[in-house]
MARFIKOL-160362 format. One record per atom (N, C-alpha, C, O): residue number from 0; residue in three letters; chain; atom name; x, y, z negated. Coordinates in steps of 0.1 Angstrom, whole numbers, plus 2048, in hexadecimal, padded with zeros to 3 digits. Each point is the difference from the previous one (the first is absolute). Example, Ala and Ser with C-alpha at 12.3 -4.5 7.8 and 13.67 -1.06 7.14 Angstrom:
MARFIKOL-160362
seq_type_mol_atom_x_y_z
0_ala_A_N_884_7C7_7B2
0_ala_A_CA_7F7_80C_800
0_ala_A_C_809_80C_800
0_ala_A_O_80A_800_7F9
1_ser_A_N_7F2_80B_80E
1_ser_A_CA_809_80B_800
1_ser_A_C_7F8_80B_7F8
1_ser_A_O_805_80B_7FF
end
This chain:
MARFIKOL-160362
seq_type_mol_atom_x_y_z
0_unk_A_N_A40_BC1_A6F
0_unk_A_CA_7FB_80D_803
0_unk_A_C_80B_80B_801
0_unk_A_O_80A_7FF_7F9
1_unk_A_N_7F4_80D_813
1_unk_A_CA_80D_806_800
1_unk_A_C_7F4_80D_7FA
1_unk_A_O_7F4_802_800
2_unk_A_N_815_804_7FD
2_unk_A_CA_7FD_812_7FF
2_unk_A_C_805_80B_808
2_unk_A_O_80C_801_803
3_unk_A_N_7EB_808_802
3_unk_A_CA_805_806_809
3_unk_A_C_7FE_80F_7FD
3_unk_A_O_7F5_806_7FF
4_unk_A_N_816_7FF_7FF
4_unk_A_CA_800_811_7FA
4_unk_A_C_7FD_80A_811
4_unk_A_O_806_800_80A
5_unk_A_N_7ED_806_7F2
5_unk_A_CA_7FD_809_812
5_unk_A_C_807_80F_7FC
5_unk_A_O_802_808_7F7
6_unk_A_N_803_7F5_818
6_unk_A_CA_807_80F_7FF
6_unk_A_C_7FA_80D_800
6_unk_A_O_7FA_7FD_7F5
7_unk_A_N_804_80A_80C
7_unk_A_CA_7F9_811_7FF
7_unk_A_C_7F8_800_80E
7_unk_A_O_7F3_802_800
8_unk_A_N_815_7FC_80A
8_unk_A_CA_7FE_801_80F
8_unk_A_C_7F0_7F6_803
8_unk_A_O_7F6_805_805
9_unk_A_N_80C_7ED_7F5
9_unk_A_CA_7F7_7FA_804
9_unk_A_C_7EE_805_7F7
9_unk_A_O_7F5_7FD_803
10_unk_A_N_80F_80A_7F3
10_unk_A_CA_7F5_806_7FD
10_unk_A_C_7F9_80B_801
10_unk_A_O_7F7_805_7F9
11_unk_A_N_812_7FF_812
11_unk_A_CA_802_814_806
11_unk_A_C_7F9_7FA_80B
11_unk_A_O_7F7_807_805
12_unk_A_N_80C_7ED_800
12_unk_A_CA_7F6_7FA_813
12_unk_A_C_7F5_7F8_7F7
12_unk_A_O_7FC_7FA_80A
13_unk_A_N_7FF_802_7EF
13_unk_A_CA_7F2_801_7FE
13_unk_A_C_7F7_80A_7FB
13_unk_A_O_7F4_801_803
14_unk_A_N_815_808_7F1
14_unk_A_CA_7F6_80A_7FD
14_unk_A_C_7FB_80B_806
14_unk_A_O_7F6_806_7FF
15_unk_A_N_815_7FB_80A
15_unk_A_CA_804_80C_809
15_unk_A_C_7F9_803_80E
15_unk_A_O_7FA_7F7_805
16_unk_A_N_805_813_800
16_unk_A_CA_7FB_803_812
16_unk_A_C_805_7F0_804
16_unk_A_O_80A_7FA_7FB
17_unk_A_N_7EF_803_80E
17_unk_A_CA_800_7F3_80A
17_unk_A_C_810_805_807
17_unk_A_O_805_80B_803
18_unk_A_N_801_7E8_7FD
18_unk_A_CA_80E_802_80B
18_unk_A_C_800_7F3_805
18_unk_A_O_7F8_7F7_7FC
19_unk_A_N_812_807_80D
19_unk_A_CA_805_7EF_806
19_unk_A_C_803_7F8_7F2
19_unk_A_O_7FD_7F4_800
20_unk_A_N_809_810_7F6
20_unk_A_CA_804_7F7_7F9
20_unk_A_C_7F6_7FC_7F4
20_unk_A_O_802_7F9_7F6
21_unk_A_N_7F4_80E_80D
21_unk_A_CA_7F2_7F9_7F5
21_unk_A_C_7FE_7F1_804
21_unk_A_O_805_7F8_7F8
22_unk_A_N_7F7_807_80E
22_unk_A_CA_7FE_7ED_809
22_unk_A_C_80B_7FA_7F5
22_unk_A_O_7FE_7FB_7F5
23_unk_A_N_80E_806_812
23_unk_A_CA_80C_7F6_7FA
23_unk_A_C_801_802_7F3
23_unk_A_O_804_7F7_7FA
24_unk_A_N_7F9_814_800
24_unk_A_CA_800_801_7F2
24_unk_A_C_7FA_7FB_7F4
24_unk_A_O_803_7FF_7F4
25_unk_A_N_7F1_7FF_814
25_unk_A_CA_7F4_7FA_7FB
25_unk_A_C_7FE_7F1_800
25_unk_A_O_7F9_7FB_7F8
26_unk_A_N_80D_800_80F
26_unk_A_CA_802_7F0_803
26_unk_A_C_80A_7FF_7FA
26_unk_A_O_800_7F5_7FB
27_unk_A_N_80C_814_802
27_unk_A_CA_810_7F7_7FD
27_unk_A_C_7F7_801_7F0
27_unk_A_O_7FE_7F5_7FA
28_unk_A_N_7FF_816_802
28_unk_A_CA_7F5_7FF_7F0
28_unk_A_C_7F8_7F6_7FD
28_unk_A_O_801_7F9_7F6
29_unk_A_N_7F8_805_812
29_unk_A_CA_7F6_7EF_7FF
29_unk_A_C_80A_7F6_7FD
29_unk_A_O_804_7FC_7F5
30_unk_A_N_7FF_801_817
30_unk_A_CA_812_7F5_7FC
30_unk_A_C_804_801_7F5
30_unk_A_O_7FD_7F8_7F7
31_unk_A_N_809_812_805
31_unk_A_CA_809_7FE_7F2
31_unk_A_C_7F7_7FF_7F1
31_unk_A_O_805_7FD_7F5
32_unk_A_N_7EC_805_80F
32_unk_A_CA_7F8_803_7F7
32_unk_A_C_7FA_7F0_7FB
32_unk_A_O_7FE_7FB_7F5
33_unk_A_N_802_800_819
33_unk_A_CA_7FA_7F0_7FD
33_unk_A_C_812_7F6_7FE
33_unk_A_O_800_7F3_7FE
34_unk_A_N_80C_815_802
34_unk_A_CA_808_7FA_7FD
34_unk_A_C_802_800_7EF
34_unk_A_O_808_7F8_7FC
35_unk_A_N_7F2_80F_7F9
35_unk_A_CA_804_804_7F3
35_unk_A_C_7FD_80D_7FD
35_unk_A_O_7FA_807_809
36_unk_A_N_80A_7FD_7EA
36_unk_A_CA_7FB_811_7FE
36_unk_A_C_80B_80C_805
36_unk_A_O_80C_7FF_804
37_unk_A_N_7EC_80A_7FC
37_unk_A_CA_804_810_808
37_unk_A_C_808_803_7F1
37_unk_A_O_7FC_7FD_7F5
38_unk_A_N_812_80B_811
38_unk_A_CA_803_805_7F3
38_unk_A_C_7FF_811_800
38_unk_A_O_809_806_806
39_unk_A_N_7EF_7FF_7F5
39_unk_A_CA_801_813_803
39_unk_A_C_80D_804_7F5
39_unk_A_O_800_7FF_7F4
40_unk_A_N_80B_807_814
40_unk_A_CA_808_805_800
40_unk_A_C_7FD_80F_7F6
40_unk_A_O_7F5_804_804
41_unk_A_N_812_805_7F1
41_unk_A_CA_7F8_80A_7FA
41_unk_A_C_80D_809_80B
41_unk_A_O_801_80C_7FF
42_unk_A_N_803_7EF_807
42_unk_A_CA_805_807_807
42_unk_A_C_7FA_808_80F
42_unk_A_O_801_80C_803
43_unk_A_N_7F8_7E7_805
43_unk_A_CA_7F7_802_807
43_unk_A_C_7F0_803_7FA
43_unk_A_O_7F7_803_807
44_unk_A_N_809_7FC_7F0
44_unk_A_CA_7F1_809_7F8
44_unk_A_C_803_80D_800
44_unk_A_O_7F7_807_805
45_unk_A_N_814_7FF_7F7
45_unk_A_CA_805_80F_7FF
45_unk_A_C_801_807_80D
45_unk_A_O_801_80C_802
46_unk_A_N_801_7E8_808
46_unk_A_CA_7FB_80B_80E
46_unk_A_C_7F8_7FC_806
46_unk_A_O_800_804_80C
47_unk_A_N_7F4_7F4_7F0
47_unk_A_CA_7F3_7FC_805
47_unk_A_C_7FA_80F_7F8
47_unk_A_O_7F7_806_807
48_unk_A_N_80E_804_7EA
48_unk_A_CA_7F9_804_7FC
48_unk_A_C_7FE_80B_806
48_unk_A_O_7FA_808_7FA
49_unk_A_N_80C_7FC_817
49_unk_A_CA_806_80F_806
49_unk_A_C_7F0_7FD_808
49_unk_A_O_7F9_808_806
50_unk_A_N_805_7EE_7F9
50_unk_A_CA_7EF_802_80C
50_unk_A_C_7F7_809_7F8
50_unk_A_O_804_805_7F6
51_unk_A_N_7F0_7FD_80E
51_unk_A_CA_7F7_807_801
51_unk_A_C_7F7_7F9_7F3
51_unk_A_O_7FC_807_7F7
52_unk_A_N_803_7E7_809
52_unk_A_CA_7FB_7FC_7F5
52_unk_A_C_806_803_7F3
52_unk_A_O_80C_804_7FE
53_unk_A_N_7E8_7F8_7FA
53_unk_A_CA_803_7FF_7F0
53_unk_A_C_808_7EF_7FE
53_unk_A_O_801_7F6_807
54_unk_A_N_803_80F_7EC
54_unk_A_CA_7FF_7F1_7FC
54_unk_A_C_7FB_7F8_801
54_unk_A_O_802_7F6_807
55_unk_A_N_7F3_80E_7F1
55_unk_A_CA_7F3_7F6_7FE
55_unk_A_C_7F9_7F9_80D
55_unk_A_O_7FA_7F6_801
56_unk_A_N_80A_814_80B
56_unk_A_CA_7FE_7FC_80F
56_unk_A_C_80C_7F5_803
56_unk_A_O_7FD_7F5_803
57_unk_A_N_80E_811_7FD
57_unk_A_CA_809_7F8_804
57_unk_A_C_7FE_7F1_7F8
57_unk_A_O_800_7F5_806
58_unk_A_N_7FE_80B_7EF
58_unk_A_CA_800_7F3_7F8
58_unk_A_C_7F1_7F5_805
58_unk_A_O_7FF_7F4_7FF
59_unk_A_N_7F6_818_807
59_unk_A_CA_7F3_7F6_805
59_unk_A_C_801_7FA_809
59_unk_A_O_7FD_7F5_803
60_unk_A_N_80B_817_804
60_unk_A_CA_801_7F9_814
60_unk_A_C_806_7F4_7FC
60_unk_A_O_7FB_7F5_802
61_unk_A_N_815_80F_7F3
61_unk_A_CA_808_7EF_80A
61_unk_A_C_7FE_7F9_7F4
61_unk_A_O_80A_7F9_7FE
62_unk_A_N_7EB_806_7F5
62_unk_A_CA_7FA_7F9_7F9
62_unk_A_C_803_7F1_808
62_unk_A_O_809_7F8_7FD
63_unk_A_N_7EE_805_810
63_unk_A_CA_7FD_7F5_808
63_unk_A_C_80F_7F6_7FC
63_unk_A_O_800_7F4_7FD
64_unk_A_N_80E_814_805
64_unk_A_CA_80D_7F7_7FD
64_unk_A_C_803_7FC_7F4
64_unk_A_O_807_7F6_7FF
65_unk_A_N_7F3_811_7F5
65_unk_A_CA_804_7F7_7F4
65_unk_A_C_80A_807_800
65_unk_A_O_7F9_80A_802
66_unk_A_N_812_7FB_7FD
66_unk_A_CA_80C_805_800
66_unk_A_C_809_800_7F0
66_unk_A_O_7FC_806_7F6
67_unk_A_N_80C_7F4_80B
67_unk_A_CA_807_801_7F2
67_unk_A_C_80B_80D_802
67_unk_A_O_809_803_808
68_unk_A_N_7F1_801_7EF
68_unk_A_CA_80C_80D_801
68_unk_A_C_80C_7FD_7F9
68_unk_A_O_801_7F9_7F6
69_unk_A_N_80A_80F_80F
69_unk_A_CA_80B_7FA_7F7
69_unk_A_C_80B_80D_802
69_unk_A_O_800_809_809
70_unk_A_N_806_7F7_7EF
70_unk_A_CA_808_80D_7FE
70_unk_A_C_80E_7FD_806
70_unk_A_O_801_7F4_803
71_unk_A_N_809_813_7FF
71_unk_A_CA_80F_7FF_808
71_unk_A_C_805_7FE_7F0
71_unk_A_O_7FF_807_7F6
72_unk_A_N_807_7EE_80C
72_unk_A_CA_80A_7FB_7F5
72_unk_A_C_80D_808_800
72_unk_A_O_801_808_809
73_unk_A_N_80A_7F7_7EE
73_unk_A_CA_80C_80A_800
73_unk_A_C_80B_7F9_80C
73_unk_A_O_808_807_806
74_unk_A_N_7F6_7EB_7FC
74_unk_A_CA_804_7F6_804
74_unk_A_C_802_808_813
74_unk_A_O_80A_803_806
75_unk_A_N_7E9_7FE_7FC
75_unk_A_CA_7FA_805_808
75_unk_A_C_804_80E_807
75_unk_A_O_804_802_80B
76_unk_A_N_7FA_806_7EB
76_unk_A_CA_801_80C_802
76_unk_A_C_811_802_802
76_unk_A_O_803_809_807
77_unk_A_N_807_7EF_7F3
77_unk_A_CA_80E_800_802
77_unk_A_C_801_7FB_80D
77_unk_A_O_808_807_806
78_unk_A_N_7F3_7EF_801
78_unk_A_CA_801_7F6_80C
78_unk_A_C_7FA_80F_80A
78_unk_A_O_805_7FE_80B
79_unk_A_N_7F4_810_7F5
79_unk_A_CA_7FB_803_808
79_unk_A_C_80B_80F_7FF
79_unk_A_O_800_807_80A
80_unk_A_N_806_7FC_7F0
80_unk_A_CA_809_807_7FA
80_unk_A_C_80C_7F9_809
80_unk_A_O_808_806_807
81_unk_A_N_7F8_7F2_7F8
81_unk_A_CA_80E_7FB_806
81_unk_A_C_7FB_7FF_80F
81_unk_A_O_806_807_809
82_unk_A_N_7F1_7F0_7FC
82_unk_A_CA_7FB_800_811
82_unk_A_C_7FE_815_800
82_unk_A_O_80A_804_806
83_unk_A_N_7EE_805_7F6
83_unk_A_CA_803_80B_801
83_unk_A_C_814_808_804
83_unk_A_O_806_808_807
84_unk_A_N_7FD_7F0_7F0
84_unk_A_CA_80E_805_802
84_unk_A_C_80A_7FC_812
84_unk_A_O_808_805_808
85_unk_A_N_7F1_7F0_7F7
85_unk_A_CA_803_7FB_80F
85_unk_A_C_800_803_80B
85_unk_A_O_809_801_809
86_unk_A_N_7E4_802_7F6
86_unk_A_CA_7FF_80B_80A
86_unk_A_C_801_80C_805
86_unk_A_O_7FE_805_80C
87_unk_A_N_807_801_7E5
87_unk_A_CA_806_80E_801
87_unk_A_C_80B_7FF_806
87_unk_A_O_802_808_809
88_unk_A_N_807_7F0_7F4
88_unk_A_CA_80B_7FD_804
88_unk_A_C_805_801_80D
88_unk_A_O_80A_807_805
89_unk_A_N_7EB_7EF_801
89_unk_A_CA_7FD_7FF_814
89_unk_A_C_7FC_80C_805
89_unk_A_O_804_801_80C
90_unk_A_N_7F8_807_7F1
90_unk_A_CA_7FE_80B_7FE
90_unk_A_C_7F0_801_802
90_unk_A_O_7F9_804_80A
91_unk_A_N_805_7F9_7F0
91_unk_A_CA_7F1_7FF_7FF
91_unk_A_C_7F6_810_7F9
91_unk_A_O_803_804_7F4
92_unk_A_N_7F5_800_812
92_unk_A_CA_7FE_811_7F8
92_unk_A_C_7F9_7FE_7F5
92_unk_A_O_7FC_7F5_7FC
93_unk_A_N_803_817_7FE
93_unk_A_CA_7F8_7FF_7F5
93_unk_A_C_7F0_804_803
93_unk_A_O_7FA_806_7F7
94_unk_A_N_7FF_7F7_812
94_unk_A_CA_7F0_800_803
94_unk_A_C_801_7F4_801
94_unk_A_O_7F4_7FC_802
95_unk_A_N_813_7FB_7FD
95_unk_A_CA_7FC_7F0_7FD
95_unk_A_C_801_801_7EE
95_unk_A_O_80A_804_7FA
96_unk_A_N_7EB_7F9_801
96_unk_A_CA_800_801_7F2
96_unk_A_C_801_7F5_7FC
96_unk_A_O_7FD_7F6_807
97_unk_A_N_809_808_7E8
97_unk_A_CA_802_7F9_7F8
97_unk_A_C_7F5_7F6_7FB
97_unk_A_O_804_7F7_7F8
98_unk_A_N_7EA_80B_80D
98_unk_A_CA_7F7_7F7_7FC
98_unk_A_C_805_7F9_806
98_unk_A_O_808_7F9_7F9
99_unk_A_N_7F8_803_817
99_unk_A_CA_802_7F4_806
99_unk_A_C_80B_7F5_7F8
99_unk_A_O_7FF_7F4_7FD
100_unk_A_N_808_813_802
100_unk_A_CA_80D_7F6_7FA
100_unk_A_C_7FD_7FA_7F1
100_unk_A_O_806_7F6_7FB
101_unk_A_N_7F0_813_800
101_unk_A_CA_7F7_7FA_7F1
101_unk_A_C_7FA_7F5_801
101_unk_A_O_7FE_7F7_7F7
102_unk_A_N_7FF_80B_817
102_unk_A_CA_7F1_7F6_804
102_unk_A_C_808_7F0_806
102_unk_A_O_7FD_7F4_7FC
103_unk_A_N_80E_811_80E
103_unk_A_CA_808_7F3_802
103_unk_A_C_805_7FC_7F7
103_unk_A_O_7FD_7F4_801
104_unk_A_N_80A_80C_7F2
104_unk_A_CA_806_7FD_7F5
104_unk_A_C_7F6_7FE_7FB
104_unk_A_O_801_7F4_7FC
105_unk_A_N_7F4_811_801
105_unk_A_CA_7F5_7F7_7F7
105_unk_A_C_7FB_7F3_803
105_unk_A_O_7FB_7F8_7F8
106_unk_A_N_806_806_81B
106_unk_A_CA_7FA_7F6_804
106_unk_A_C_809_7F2_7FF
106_unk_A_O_7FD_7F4_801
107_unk_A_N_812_815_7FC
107_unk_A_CA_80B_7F6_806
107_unk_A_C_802_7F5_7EF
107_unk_A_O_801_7F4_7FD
108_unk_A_N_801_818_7FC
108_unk_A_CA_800_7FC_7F0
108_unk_A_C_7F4_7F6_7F9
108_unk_A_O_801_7F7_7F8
109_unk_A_N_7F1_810_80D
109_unk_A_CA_7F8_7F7_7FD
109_unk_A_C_7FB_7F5_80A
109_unk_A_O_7F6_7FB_801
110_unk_A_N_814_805_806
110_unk_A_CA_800_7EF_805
110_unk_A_C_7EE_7FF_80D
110_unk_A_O_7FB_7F7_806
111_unk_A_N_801_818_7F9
111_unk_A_CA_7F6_802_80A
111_unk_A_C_801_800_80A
111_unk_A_O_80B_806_803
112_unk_A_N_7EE_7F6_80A
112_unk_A_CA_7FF_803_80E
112_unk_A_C_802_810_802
112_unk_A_O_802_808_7F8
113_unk_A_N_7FD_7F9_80F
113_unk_A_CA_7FB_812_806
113_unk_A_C_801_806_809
113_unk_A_O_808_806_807
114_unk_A_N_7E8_7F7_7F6
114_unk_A_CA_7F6_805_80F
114_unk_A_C_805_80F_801
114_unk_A_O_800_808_7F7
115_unk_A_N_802_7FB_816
115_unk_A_CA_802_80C_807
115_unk_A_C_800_804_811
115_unk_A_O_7FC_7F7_807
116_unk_A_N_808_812_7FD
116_unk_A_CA_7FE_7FF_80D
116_unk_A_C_813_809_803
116_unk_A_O_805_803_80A
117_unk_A_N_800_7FE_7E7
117_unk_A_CA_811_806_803
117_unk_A_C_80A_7F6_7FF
117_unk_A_O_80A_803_7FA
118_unk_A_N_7F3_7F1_80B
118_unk_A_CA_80A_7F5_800
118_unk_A_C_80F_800_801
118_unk_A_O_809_7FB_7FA
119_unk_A_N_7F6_810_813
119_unk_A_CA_80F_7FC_803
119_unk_A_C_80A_80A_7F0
119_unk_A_O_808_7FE_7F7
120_unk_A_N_7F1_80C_80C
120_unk_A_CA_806_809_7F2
120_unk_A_C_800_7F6_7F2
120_unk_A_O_807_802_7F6
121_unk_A_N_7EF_7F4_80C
121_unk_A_CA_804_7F9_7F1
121_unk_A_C_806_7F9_7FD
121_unk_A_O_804_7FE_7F4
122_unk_A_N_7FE_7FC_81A
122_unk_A_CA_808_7F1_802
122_unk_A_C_810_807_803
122_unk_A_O_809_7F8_7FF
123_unk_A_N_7F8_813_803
123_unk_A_CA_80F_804_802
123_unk_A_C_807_803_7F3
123_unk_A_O_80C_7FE_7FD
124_unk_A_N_7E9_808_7F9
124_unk_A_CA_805_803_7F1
124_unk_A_C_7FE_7F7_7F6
124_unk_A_O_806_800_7F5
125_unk_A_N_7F1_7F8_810
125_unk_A_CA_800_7F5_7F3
125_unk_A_C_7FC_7F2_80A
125_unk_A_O_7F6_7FA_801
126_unk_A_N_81A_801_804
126_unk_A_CA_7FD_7F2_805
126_unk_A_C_7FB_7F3_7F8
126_unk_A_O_803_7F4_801
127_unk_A_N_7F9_810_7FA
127_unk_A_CA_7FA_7F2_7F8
127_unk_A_C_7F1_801_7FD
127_unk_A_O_7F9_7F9_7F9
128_unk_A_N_802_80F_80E
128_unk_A_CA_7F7_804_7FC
128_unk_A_C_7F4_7F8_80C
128_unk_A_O_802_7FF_80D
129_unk_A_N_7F1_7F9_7EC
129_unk_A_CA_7FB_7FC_80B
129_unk_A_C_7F3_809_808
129_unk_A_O_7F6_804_7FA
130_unk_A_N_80D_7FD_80E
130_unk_A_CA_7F4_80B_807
130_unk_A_C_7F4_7F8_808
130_unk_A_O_7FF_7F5_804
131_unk_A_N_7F9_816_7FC
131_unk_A_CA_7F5_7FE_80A
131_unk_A_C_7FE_80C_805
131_unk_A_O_7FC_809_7F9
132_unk_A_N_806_7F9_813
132_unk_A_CA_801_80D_80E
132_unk_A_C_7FC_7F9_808
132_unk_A_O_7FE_7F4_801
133_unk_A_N_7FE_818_808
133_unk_A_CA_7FB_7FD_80F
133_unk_A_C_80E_7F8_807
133_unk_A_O_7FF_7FC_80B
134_unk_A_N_80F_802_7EE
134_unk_A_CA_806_7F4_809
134_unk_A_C_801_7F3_7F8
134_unk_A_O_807_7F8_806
135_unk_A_N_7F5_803_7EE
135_unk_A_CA_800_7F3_7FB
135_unk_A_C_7F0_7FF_801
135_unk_A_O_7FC_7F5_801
136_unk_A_N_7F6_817_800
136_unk_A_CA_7F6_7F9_801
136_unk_A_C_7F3_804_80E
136_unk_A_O_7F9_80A_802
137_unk_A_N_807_7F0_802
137_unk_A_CA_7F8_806_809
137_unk_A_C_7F0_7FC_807
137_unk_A_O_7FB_807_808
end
């Protein structure tokens, strides 16, 4: 069984206004869903919490995943600290925030898949990292 940590994005195209990337988002979720358990990130809970739902909403809708939640280890949070530092480096701005790199280091550290639709951004900062995007899934 693998585990698959979902990115922010892929839960922003199903809860969200209809776009092109609801379809693919919704199937790459099925897949990974019948591959093992979803891991909810408290990182991506903390900006699932900027929607319009409550908790108690947010927790009914994606009830259906079972979702283990799991917290960013220190482990983690250093691995995203240092990929952050990188990209600053490249010169990367600061409206690219510091979740994302929480979220790649949590997936990379706990040995999770992770589902997203920002591949190439994750696969540039954390190569070891195994992805599922619209270019490994389609």
């Amino acid at each position: 069984m693998t585990s698959t940590l979902v990115d922010t994005n892929i839960f922003i195209d199903l809860l969200g206004p209809a776009t092109a990337h609801r379809a693919w988002s919704a199937r790459a979720l099925e897949m990974c869903l019948t591959s093992g358990p979803i891991i909810m990130s408290s990182v991506v809970w903390s900006e699932l919490a900027a929607s319009p739902l409550s908790e108690a909403q947010l927790t009914a809708v994606l009830g259906y995943l079972d979702p283990i939640r799991e917290t960013v280890s220190f482990d983690a949070a250093f691995a995203a600290g240092k990929a952050h530092r990188l990209y600053r480096m490249a010169g990367g701005q600061r409206e690219r925030t510091l979740p994302d790199f929480f979220i790649g280091a949590q997936a990379l550290t706990g040995k999770h898949l992770l589902l997203t639709r920002d591949g190439d951004r994750y696969a540039r900062y954390f190569p070891g990292l195994t992805l599922v995007s619209p270019d490994t899934f389609s």
